[in-house]
C-alpha positions in Angstrom: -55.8 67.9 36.6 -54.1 65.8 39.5 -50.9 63.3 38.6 -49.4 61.3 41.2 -46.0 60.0 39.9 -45.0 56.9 42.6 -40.8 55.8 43.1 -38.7 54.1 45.1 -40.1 50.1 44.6 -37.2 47.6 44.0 -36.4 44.3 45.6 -35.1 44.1 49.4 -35.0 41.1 51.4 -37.7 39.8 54.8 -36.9 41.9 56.9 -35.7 45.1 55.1 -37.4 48.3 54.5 -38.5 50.6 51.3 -39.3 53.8 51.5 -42.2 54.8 48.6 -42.5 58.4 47.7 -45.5 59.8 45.6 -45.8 63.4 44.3 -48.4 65.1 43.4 -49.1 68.0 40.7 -51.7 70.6 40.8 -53.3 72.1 43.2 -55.4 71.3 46.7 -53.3 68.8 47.8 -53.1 70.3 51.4 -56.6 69.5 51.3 -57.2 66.4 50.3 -56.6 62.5 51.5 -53.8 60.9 50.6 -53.6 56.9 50.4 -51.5 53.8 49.7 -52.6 51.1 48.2 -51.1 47.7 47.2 -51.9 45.2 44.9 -50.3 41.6 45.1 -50.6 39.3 41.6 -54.2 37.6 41.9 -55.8 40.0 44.7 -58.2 43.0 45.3 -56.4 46.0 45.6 -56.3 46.7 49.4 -55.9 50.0 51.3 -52.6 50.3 53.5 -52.2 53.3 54.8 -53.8 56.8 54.8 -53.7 60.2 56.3 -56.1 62.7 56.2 -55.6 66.5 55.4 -55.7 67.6 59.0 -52.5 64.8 59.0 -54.2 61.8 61.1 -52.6 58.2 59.9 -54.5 55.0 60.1 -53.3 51.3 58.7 -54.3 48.3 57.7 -54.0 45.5 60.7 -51.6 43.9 58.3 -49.0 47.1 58.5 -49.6 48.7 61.8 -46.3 48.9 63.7 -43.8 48.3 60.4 -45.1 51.4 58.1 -45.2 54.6 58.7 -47.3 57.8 56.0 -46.2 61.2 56.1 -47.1 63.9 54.2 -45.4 66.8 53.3 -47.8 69.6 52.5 -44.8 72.1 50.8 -43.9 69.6 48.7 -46.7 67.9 47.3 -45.3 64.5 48.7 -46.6 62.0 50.9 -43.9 58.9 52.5 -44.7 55.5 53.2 -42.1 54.1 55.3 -42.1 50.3 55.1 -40.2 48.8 57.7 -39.7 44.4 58.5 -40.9 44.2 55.1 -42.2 40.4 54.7 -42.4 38.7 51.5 -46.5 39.1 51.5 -45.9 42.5 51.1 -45.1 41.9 47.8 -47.3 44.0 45.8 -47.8 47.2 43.1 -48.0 50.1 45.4 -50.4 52.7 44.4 -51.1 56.3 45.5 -54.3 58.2 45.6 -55.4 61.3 46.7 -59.1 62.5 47.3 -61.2 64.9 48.2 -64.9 64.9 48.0 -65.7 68.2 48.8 -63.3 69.3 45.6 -64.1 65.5 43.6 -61.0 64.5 43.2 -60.2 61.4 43.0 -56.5 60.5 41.6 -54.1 57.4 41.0 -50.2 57.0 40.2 -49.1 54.4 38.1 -48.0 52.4 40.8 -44.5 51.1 41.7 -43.4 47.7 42.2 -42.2 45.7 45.6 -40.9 42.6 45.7 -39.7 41.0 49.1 -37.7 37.8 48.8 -37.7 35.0 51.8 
C-alpha cells in the first residue's frame, strides 16, 4: 500500500515561489512516475508537472520555465519548485505516483496554494 503525504502550500504573493514536497511510503517508488497536479475551485484537475523513473521532467505550457520536479529516489520524495508564482496558480496541489507495469496508481491528500495579486 502506497501513501503520498503532500506539504509545504501556504499563501505567498505574484511573484513569489513555494516549494511542494510529497513523500511517499512503500516500496517501488524508484520505479514508478511521479506527478503534480493542481486543482483550482470550479476546474478539472489538470496535470503540471511529471517525471518519469528514468528522471525525464515535462510541464504543462502553463508552468514551463517557473517550476521545476525533482525526485529523490533515496528518500521517497519528489520537489516541485514553483517559481513567479501568479495568482492563477492558485489551486490544491496533488501528488501521484504510477506505475503500470506494478498497477499502481496513488494520490496525497493534496496541499493548498493560494497566490494573492
Amino acid at each position: 500500500q502506497v501513501q503520498l503525504v503532500e506539504s509545504g502550500g501556504g499563501l505567498v504573493q505574484a511573484g513569489g515561489s513555494l516549494r511542494l514536497s510529497c513523500a511517499a511510503s512503500g516500496i517501488l517508488f524508484s520505479l514508478s512516475q511521479l506527478d503534480w497536479y493542481r486543482q483550482a475551485p470550479g476546474k478539472q484537475r489538470e496535470l503540471v508537472a511529471q517525471v518519469t523513473s528514468g528522471g525525464t521532467p515535462s510541464f504543462a505550457d502553463s508552468v514551463k520555465g517557473r517550476f521545476t520536479i525533482s525526485r529523490d529516489n533515496g528518500k521517497n520524495t519528489v520537489l516541485l519548485q514553483m517559481n513567479s508564482l501568479k495568482p492563477d496558480d492558485t489551486a490544491v496541489y496533488y501528488c501521484n505516483m504510477q506505475s503500470v507495469t506494478y498497477r499502481i496508481n496513488s494520490w496525497g491528500q493534496g496541499t493548498r496554494v493560494t497566490v494573492s495579486s
